[in-house]
DRENNUTOR-338089 format. One record per residue: x, y, z of N, C-alpha, C, O in turn. Coordinates in steps of 0.1 Angstrom, whole numbers, m for minus. Each point is the difference from the previous one (the first is absolute). Example, Ala and Ser with C-alpha at 12.3 -4.5 7.8 and 13.67 -1.06 7.14 Angstrom:
neast|nnorth|nup|caeast|canorth|caup|ceast|cnorth|cup|oeast|onorth|oup
132|m57|78|m9|12|0|9|12|0|10|0|7
m14|11|m14|9|11|0|m8|11|8|5|11|1
//
This chain:
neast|nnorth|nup|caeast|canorth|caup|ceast|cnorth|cup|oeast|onorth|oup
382|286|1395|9|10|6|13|m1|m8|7|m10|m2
m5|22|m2|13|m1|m7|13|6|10|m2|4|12
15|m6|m20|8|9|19|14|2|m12|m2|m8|m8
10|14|7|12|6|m5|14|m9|8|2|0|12
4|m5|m22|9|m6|3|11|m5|m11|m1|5|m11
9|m12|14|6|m3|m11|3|m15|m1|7|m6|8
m11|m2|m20|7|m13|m2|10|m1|3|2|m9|8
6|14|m11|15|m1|5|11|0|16|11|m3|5
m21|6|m3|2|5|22|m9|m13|4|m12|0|m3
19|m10|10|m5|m7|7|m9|1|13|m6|m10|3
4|23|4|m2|4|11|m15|4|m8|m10|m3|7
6|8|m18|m11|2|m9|m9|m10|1|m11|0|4
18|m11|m9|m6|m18|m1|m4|m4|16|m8|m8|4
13|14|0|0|m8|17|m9|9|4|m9|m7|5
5|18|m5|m9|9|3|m15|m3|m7|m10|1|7
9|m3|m20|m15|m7|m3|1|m16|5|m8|1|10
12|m11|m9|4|m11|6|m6|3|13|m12|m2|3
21|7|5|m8|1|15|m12|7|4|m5|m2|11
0|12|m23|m10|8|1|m14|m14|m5|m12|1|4
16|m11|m14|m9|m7|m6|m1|m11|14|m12|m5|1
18|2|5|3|m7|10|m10|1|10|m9|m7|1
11|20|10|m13|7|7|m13|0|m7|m10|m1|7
11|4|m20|m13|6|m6|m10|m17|2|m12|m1|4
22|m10|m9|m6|m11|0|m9|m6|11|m12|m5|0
25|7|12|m9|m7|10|m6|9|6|m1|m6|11
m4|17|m10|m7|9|10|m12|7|m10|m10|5|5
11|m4|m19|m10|m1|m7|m9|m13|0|m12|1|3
15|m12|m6|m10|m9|1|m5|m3|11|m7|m9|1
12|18|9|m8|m4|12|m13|7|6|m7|m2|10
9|12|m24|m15|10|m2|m6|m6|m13|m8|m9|m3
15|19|m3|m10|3|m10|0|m6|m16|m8|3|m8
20|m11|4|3|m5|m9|m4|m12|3|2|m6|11
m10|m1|m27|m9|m15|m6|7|m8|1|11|4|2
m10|m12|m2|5|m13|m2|6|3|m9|11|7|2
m14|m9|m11|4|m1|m19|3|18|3|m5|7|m9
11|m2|16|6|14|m6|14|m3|7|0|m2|12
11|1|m21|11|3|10|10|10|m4|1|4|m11
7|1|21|12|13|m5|11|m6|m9|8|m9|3
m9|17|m15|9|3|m7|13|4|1|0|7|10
16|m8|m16|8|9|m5|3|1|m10|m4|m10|m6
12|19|m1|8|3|m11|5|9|0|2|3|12
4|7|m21|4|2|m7|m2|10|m16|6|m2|m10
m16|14|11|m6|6|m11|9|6|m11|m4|2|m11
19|2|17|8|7|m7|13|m2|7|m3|m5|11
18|8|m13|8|m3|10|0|8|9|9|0|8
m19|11|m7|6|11|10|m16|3|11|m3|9|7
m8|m25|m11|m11|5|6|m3|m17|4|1|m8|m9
m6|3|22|0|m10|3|m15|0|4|m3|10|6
m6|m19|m7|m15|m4|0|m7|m10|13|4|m11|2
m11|16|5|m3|m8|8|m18|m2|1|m7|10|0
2|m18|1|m16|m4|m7|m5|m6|4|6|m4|11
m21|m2|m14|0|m10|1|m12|m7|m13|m7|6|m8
10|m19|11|m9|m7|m12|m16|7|m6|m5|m1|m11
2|7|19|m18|3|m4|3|15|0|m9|6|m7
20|4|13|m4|11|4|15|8|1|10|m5|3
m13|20|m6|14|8|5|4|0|17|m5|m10|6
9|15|m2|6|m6|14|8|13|5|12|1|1
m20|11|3|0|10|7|9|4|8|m5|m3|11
17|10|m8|11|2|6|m7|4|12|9|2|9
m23|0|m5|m1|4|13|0|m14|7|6|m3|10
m16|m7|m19|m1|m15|8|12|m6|2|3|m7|10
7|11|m20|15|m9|4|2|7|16|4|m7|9
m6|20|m6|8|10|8|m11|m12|14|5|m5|10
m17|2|m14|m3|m3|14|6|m12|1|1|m3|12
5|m8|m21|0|m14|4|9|4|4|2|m8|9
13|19|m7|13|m2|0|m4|7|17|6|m3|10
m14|11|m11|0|3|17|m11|m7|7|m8|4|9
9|m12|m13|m7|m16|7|6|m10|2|m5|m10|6
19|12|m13|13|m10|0|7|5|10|7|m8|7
m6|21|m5|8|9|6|m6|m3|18|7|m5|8
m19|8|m8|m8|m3|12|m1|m13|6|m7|m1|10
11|m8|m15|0|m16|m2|20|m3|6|3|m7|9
5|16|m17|13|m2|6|2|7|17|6|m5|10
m12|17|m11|m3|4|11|0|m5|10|8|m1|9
m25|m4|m11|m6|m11|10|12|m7|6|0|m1|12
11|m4|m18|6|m13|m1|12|2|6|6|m10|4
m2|23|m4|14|2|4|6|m3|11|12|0|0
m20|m4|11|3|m8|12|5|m9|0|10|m2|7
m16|m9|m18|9|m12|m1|6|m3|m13|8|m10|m1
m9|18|m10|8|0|m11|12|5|4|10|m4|m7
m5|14|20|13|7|2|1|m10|14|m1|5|12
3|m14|m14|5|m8|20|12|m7|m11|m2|m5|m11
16|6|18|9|m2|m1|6|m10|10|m4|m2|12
14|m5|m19|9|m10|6|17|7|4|6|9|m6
m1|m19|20|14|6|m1|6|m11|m5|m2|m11|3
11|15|m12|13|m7|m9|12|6|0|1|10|m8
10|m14|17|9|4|4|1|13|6|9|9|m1
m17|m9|7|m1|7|14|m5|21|m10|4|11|2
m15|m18|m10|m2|11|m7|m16|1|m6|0|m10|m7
m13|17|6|m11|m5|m2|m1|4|m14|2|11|m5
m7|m25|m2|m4|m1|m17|m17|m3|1|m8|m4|9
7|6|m22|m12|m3|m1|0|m19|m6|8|m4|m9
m16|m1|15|0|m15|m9|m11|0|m13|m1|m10|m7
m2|17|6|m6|4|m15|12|6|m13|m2|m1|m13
13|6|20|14|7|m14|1|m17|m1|m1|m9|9
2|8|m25|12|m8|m1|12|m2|m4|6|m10|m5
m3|22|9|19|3|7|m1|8|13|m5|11|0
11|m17|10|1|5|9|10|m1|13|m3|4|11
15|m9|m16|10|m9|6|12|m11|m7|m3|m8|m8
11|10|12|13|m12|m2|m3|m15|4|3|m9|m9
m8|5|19|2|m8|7|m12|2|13|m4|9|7
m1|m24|m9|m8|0|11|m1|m13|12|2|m11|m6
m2|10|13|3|m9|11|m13|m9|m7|m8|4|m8
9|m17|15|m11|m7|4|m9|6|6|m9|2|m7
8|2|18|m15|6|8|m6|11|m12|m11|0|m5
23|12|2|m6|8|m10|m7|m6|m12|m9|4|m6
15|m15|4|m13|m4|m16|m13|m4|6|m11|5|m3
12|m13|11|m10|m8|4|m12|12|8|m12|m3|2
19|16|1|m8|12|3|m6|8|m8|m11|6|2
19|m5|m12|2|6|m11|m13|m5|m14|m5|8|m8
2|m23|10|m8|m8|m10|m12|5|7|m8|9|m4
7|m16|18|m14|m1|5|m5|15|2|m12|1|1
19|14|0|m4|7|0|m7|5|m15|m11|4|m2
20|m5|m5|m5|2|m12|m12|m7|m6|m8|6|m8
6|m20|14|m11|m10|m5|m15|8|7|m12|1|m3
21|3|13|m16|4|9|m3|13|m1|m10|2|6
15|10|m13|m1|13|m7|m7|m3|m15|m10|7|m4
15|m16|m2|m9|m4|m15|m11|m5|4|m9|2|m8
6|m8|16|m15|m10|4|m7|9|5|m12|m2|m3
14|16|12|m1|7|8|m11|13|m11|m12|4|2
21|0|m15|m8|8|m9|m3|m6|m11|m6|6|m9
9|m21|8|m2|m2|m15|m19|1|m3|m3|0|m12
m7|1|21|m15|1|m3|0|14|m4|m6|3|m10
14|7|19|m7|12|3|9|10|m8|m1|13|0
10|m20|m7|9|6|m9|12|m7|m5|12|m1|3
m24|m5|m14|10|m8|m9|10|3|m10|8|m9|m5
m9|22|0|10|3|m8|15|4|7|10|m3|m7
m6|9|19|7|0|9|4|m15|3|12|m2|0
m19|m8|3|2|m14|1|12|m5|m12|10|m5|1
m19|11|m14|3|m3|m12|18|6|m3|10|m6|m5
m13|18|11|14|5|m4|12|m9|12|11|m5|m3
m16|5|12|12|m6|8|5|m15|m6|12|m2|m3
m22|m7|1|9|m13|m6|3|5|m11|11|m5|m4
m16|13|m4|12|4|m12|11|10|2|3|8|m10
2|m7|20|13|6|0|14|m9|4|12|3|1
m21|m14|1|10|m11|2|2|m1|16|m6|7|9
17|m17|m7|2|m1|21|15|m3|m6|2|m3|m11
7|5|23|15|m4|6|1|m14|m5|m6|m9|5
15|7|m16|5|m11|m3|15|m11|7|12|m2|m2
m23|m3|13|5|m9|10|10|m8|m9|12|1|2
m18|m10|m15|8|m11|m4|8|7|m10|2|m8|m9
3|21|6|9|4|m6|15|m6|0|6|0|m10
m2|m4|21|11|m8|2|0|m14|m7|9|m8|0
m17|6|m3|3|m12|m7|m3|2|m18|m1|m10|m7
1|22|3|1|0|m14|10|1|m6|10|3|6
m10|m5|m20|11|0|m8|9|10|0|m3|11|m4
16|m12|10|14|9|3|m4|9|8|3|12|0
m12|m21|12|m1|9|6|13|0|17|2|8|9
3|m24|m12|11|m7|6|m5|5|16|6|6|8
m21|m12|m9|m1|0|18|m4|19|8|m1|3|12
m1|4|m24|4|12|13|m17|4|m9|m6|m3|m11
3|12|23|m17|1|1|1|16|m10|11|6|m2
m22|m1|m3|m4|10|m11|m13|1|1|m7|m1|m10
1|5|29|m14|0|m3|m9|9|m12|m11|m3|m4
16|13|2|m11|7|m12|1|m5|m13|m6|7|m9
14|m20|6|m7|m6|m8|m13|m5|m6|m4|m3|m11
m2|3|23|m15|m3|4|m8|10|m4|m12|m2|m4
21|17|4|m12|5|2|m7|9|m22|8|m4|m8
m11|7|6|m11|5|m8|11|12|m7|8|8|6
m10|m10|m19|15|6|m9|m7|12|4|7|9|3
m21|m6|m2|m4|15|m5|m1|8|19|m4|11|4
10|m22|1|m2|8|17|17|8|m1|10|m7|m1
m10|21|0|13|7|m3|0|13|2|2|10|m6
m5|m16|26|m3|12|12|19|1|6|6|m9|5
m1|19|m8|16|1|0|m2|m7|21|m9|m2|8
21|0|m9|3|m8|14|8|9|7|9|m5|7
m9|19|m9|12|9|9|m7|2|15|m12|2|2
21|m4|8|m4|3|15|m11|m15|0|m10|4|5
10|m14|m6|m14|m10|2|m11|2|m6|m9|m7|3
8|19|m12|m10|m2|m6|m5|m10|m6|7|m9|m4
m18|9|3|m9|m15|m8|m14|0|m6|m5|9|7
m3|m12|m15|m10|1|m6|m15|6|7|m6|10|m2
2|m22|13|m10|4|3|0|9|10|m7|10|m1
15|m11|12|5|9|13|2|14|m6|m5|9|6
11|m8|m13|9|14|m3|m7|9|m13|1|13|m1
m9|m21|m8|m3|7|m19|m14|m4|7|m8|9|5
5|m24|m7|m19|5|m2|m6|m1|13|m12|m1|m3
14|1|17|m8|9|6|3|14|2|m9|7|4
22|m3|m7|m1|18|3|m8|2|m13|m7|10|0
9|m19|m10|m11|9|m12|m17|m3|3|m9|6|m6
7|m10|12|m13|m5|7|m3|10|10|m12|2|2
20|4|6|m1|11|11|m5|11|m6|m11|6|2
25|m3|m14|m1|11|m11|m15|5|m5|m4|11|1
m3|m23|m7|m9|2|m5|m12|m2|3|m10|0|m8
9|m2|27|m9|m7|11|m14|10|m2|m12|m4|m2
17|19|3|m9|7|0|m4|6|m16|m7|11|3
7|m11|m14|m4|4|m12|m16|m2|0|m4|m8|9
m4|13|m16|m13|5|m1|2|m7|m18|9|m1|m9
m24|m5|11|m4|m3|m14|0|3|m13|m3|m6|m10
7|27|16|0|6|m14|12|0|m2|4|m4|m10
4|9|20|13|m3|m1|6|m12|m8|8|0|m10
m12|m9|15|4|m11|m7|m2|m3|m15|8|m6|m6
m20|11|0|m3|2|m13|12|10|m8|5|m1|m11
m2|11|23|8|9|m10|13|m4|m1|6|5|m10
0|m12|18|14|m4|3|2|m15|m12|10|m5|m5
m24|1|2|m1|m12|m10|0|6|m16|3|m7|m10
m9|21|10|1|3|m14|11|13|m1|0|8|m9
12|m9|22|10|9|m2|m1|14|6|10|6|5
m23|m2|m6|m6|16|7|7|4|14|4|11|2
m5|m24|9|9|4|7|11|m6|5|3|m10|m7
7|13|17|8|m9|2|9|3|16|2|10|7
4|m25|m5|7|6|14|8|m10|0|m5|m11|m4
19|12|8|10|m7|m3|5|m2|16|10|m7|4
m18|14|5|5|m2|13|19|4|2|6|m3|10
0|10|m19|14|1|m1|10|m14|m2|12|0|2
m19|m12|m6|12|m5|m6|1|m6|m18|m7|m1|m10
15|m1|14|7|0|m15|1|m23|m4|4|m5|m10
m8|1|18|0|m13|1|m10|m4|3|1|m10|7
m16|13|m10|m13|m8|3|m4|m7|m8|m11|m4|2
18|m2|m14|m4|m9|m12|5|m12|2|m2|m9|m8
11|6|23|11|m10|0|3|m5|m10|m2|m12|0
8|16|m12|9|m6|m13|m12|3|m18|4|2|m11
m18|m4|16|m4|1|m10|m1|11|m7|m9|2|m8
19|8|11|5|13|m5|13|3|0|4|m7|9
0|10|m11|15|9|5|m3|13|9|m9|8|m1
20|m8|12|1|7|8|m11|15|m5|6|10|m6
m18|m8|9|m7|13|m4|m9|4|11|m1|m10|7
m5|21|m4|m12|6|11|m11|m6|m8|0|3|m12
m9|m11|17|m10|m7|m4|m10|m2|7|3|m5|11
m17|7|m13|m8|m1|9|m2|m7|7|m3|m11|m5
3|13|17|m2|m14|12|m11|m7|m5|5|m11|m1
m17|11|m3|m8|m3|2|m3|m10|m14|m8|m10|m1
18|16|m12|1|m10|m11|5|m9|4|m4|m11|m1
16|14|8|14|m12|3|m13|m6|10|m8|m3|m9
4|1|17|m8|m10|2|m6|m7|m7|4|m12|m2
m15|16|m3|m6|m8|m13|9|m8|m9|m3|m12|m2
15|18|m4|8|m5|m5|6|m14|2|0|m9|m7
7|10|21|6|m5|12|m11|m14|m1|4|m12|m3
m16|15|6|m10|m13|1|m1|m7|m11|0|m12|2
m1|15|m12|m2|0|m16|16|m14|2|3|m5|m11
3|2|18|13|m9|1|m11|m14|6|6|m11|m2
m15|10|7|m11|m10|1|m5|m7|m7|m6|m9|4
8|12|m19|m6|m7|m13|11|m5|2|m4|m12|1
21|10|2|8|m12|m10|8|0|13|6|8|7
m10|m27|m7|0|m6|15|18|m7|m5|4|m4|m11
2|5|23|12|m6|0|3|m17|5|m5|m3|11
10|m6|m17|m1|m8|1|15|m7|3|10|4|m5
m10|m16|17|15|3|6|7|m16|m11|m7|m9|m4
16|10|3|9|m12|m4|10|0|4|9|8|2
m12|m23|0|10|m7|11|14|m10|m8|7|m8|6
m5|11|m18|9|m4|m9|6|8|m10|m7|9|m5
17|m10|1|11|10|m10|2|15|8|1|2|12
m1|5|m19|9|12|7|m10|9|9|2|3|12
m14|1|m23|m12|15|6|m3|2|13|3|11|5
m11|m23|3|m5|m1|11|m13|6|m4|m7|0|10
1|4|m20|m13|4|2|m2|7|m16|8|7|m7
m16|m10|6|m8|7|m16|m12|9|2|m11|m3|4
16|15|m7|m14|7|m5|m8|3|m8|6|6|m9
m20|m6|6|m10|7|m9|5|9|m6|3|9|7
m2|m6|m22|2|13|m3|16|12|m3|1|12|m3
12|m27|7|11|0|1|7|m7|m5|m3|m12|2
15|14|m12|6|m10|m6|16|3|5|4|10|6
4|m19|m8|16|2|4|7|m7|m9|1|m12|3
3|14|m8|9|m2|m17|15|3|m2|5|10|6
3|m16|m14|14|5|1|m3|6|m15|m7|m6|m8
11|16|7|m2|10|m13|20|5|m4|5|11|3
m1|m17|m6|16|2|m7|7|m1|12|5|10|5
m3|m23|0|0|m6|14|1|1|10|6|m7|8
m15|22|m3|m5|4|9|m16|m2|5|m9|0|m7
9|m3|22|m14|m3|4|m9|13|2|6|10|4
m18|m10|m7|m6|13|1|m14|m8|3|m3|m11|2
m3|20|m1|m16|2|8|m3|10|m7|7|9|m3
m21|m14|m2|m11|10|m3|m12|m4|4|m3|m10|4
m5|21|m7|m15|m2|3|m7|m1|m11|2|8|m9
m12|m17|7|m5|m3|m12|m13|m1|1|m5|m10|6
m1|21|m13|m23|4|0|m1|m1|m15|7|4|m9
m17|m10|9|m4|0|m10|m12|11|m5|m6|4|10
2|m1|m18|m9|13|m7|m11|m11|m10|3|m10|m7
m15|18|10|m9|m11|m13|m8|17|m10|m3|12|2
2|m21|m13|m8|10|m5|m14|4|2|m4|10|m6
m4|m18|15|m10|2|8|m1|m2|14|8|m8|4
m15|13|5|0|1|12|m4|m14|2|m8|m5|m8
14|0|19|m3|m11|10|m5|m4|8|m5|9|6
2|m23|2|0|4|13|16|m5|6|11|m3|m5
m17|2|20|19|5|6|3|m13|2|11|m4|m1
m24|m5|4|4|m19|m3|6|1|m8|11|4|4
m12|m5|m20|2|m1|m11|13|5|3|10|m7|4
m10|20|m7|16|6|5|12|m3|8|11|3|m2
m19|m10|14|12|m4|9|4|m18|m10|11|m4|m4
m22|m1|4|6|m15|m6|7|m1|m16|3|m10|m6
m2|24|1|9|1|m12|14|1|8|9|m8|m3
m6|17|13|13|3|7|4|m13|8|10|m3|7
m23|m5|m10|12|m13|3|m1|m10|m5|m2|m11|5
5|16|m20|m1|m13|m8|14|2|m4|6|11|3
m1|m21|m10|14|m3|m4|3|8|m8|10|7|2
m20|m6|m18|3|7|m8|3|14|0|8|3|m9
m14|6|16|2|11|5|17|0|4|7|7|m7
m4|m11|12|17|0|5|10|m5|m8|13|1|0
m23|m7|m8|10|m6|m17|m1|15|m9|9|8|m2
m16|m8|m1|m4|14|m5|7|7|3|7|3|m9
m3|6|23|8|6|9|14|m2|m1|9|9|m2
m7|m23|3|18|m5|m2|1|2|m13|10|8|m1
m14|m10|m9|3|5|m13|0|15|m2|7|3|m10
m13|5|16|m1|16|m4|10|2|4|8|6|m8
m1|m10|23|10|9|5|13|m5|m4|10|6|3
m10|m18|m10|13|m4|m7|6|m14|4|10|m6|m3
m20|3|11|7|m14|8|2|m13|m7|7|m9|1
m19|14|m10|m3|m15|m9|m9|m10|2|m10|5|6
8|m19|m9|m12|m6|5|5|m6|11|12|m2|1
m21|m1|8|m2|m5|16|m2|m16|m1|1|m7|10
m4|2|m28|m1|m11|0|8|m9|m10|7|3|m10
m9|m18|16|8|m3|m13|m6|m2|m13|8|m3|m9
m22|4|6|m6|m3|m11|m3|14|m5|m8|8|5
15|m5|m15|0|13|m8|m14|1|m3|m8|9|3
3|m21|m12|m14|3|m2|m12|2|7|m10|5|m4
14|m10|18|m6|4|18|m2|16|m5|m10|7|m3
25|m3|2|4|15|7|m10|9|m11|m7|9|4
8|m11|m16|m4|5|m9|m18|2|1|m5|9|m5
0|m17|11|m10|m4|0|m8|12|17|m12|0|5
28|10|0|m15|7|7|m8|11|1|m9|4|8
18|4|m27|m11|14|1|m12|m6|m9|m6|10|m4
0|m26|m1|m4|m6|m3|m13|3|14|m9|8|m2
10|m14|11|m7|m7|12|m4|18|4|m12|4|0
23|6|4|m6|9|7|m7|10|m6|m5|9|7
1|m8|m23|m1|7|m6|m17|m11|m4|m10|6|m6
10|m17|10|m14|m8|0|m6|6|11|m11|m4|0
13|10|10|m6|3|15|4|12|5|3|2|11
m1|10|m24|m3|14|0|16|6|0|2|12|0
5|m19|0|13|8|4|6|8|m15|0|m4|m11
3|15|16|4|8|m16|15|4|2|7|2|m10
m2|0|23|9|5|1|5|m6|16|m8|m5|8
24|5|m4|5|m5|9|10|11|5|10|2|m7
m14|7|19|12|6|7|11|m3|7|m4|m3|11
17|2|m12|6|m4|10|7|11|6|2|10|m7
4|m11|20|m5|14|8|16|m11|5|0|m12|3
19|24|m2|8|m11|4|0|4|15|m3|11|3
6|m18|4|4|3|18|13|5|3|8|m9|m4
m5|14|7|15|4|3|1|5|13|m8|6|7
27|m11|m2|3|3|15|5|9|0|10|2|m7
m15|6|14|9|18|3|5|m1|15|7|m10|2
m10|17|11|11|0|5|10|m1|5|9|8|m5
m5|m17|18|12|m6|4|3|m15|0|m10|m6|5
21|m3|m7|1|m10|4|m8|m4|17|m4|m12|0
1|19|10|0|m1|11|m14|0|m1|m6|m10|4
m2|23|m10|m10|0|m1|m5|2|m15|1|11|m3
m7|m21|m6|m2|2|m13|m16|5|m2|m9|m3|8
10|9|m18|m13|6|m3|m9|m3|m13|2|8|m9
m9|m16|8|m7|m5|m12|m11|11|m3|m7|6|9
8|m3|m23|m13|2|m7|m3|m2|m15|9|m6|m6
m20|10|m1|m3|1|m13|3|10|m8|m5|11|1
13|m15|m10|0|12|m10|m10|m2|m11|m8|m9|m1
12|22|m10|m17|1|m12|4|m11|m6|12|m4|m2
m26|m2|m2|m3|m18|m4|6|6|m17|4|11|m4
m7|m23|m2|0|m3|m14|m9|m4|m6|m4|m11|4
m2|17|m13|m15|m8|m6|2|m4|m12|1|7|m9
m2|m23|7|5|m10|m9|m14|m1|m6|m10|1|7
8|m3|m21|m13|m2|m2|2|m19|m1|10|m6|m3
m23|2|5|0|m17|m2|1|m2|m12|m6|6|m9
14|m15|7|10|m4|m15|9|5|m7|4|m4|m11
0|15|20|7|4|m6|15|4|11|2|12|2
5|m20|3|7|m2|5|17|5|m5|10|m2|7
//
């Protein structure tokens, strides 16, 4: 299956990503071998590839695994959407931003609900599982990190690529992916085929369904989903020392002419993959060495001959080229608004 996009648009990458993602687990639960697994790449910059090992991979079969995903969130919305009150206001314990400040009873409500919502679908829908521990949780021990002089910064915790604007209480899961789950509750299988190769489209009237991995545009509900899930491959991991409070898959943060910035960093291979392969390049080291040198930062390490040594390593395990895609804050101090602007495509070694 081929599908029209651009290397350059992050929201492109996240859209085969989340589409290889479904295709994985709800095809091998039919009709794909052992030894057959789904592919991605990359055929040209303006055409992205989705496959699989033995066979082409039919935009009608993706359309059914995605409304089998769809039917599966459905199912689920009962207890995927049960909310907690935190300061006298209902959040979901699945965002991980969702508040200033939480009492004692609220964490200890706040954990066990969330523990028992993951245990709850993790059989019957594990990629949903998958996405929530990678979006990160409320960083309780934020107060004790570097300059942080005691005062709490729970969305440190949470997942660089969760950048669902916060105006009125809004928050990730409550507010972006179940209305896009509602959105796209009733779509038909052909539908879905058409909406996947562009033919049709429905944006439901907003201008914000990508939460960040676009810039503010009318986008179809139903990609921004896929897309949106496609944040499941790169799991956020919390730290409890120096400044971050948390690292993400797929994200770097760099002082570039001594300013700190964020980008997003995918790698491209010259042949298609599978999405193991793909996700365990996005978190290897070298990839983000590679990354800090394209965007100007320099090396990440102290052994030059380390640093040198990683369009070496990624270019041994398919990598041809490295996008970095920078993040930027647009709107208010009060309420800021993250997203991606067009990546840069660095070829490996040549930095």
């Amino acid at each position: 299956m081929k599908m029209h996009g651009s290397v350059t648009e992050l929201f492109s990458h996240m859209k085969l990503i989340g589409l290889a993602l479904i295709a994985s687990e709800y095809l091998y639960n039919k009709e794909t071998a052992e030894d057959d697994r789904v592919l991605i790449g990359w055929e040209s910059p303006d055409t992205a590839v989705l496959s699989t090992s033995l066979k082409d991979l039919p935009v009608e079969t993706v359309a059914v695994c995605v409304r089998e995903y769809v039917d599966n969130l459905v199912e689920s919305l009962d207890t995927i959407s049960q909310t907690i009150s935190v300061a006298k206001k209902e959040h979901s314990p699945l965002s991980p931003r969702i508040a200033k400040e939480l009492t004692p009873p609220e964490w200890s409500l706040y954990q066990s609900k969330r523990t028992d919502i993951v245990d709850l679908i993790r059989d019957d829908n594990p990629i949903f599982s998958m996405l929530v521990n990678s979006l990160g949780f409320p960083a309780y021990w934020s107060s004790t990190l570097e300059g942080q002089k005691g005062k709490t910064d729970l969305d440190l915790g949470a997942s660089r690529w969760e950048m669902a604007p916060r105006n009125s209480g809004s928050e990730f899961i409550k507010n972006k992916y179940l209305a896009l789950i509602r959105a796209c509750s009733d779509a038909s299988v052909d539908e879905i085929a058409g909406r996947i190769c562009g033919d049709r489209f429905d944006d439901q009237g907003g201008e914000r369904n990508a939460c960040g991995l676009h810039a503010p545009a009318h986008l179809d509900v139903l990609m921004s989903l896929i897309a949106l899930t496609g944040i499941a491959v790169f799991p956020t991991m919390p730290v409890t020392t120096g400044k971050t409070g948390s690292i993400s898959a797929g994200a770097l943060t760099v002082r570039v002419n001594g300013r700190k910035k964020t980008y997003f960093v995918l790698p491209v291979t010259g042949y298609p993959v599978t999405l193991d392969k793909y996700a365990a390049i996005c978190r290897n080291a070298e990839l983000y060495q590679n990354a800090s040198q394209a965007v100007g930062a320099g090396s990440m390490f102290l052994n030059d001959v380390a640093a040198n040594t990683s369009g070496v390593w990624l270019a041994s395990h398919g990598v041809t080229h490295v996008v970095t895609f920078p993040r930027i804050v647009a709107g208010s101090p009060s309420c800021p608004e993250y997203y991606a602007l067009e990546g840069t495509v660095t070829q490996v070694g040549r930095t």
